[in-house]
C-alpha positions in Angstrom: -14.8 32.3 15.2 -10.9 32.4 15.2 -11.0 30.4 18.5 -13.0 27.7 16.9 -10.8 27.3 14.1 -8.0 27.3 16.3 -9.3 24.4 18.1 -10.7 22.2 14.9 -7.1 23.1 13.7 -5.8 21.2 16.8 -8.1 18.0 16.9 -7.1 17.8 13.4 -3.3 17.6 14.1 -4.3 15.6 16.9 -5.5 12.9 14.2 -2.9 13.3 11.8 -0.6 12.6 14.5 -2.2 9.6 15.8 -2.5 8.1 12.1 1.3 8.8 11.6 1.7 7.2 14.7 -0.1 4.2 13.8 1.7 3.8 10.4 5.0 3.7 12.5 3.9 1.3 14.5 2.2 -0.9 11.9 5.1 -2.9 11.0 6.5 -3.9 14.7 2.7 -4.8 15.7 1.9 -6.5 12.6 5.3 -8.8 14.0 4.3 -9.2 17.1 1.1 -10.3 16.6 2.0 -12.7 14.0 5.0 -14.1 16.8 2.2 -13.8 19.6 -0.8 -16.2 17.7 1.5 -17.9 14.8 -0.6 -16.4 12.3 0.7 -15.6 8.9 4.1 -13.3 8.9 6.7 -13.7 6.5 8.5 -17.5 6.2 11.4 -17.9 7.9 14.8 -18.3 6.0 17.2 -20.8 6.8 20.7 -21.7 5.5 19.6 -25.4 5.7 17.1 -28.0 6.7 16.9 -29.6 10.0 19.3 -32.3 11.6 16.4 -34.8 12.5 13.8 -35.4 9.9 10.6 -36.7 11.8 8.4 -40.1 10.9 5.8 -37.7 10.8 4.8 -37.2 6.9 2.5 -34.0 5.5 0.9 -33.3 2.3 2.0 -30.0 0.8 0.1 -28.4 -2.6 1.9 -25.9 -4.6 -0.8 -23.1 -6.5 1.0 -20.7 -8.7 -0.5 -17.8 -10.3 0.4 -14.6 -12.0 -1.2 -11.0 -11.4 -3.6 -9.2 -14.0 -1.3 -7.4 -16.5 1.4 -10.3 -16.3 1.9 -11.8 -19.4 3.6 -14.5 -17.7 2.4 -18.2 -18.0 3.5 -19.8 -14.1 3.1 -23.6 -13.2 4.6 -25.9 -10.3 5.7 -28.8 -11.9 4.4 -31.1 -9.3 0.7 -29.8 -8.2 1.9 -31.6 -4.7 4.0 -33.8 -2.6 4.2 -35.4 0.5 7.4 -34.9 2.5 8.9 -35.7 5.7 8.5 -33.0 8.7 12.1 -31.6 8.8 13.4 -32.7 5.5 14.7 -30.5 3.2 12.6 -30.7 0.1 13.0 -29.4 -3.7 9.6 -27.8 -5.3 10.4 -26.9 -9.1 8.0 -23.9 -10.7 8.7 -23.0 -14.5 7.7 -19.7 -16.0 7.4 -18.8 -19.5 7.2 -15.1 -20.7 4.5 -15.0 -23.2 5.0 -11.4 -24.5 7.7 -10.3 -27.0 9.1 -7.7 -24.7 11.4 -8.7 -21.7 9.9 -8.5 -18.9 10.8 -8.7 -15.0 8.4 -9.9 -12.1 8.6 -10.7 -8.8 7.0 -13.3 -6.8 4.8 -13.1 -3.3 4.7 -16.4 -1.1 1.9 -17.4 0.8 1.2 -20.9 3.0 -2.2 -22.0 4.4 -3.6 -22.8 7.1 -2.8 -19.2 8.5 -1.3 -21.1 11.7 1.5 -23.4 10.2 3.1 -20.2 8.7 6.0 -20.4 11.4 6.7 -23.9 10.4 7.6 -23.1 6.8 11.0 -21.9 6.5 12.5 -21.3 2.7 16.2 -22.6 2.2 16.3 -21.2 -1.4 13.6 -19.3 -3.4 12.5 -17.2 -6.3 10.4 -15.4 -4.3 10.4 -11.5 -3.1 13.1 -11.2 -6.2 13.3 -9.8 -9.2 13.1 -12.8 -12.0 13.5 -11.4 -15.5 12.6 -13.3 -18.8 13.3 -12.4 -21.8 10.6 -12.7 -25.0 9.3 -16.7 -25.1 12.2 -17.7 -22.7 11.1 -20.9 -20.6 12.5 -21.0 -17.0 12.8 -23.7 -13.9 12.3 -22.0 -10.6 13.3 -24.3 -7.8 12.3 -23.9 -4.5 13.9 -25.5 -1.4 12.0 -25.8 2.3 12.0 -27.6 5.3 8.4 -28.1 7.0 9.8 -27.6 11.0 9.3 -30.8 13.1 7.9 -28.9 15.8 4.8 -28.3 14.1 4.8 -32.1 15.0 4.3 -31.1 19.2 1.7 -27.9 18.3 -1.6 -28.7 19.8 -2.8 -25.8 17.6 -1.7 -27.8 14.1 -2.6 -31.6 15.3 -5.1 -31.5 12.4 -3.4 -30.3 9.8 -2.3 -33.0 7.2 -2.1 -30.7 3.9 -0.3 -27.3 3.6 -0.6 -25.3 0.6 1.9 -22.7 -0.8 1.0 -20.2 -3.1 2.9 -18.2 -5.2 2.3 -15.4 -7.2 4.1 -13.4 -9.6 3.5 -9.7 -10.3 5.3 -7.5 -12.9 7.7 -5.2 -11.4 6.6 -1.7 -12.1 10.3 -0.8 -12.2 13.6 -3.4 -12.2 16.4 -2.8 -9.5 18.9 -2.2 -12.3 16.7 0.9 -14.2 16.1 2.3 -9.9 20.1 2.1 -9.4 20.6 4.4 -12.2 18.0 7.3 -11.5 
């Protein structure tokens, strides 16, 4: 019996290991695969727009959104636009808090199709930071992009003539200032 525990004992740390394994790995595969296909990934920031605007124009829809529990109402001013490929480009997004409490959130950005993802790059945005409003406060929210003009020469986007991005904002379970201090 002891030799048969021994050896469940060791095909179990045999999967622990492997599943610590893969949840150090998860991160630099989840990037390469996103680099390899051009699928999804995080948007690219850029200090500024590209040099040459293309002729080439694209629609882009803005959807905003706020998670369950957010007392927050969240609107793009503009529901879409079209813009030039390689022009920088000014989105505004106001947010109201509709609670009496103060209350901080931060934003999660998304653009679709999956494959036009590397083409999106954010100049400025209010995204993956903490926003805080206090009770009824009204806010703008500007967001600057650039579409890149390569997308332009990318077999893999030829039919692509709309581009959402969507935006949504979740309360943050605990603000930067209140972590600093514990």
């Amino acid at each position: 019996m002891n030799r048969r525990n021994g050896v469940t004992l060791a095909g179990l740390m045999v999967v622990i290991l492997a599943m610590v394994g893969l949840v150090i790995a998860s991160v630099p595969l989840y990037r390469a695969f996103c680099a390899a296909t051009g699928i999804g990934g995080p948007p690219k920031q850029v200090a500024a727009g590209s040099e040459q605007a293309s002729g080439k124009r694209i629609t882009v829809r803005f959807d905003a959104s706020v998670a369950k529990g957010m007392p927050w109402r969240f609107a793009p001013k503009a529901r879409e636009m079209t813009v030039r490929l390689g022009e920088d480009t000014l989105a505004i997004f106001t947010a109201t808090n509709l609670s009496d409490q103060r209350v901080t959130g931060t934003a999660v950005y998304n653009a679709t199709p999956d494959k036009i993802g590397r083409y999106v790059a954010k100049i400025q945005c209010f995204c993956f930071s903490e926003q805080v409003l206090e009770p009824g406060q009204t806010v703008d929210m500007p967001v600057s992009f650039v579409i890149d003009p390569a997308m332009a020469s990318d077999p893999l986007t030829d039919e692509v003539a709309t581009i959402t991005l969507s935006y949504t904002f979740f309360r943050a379970d605990k603000p930067a200032a209140a972590r600093g201090s514990s």
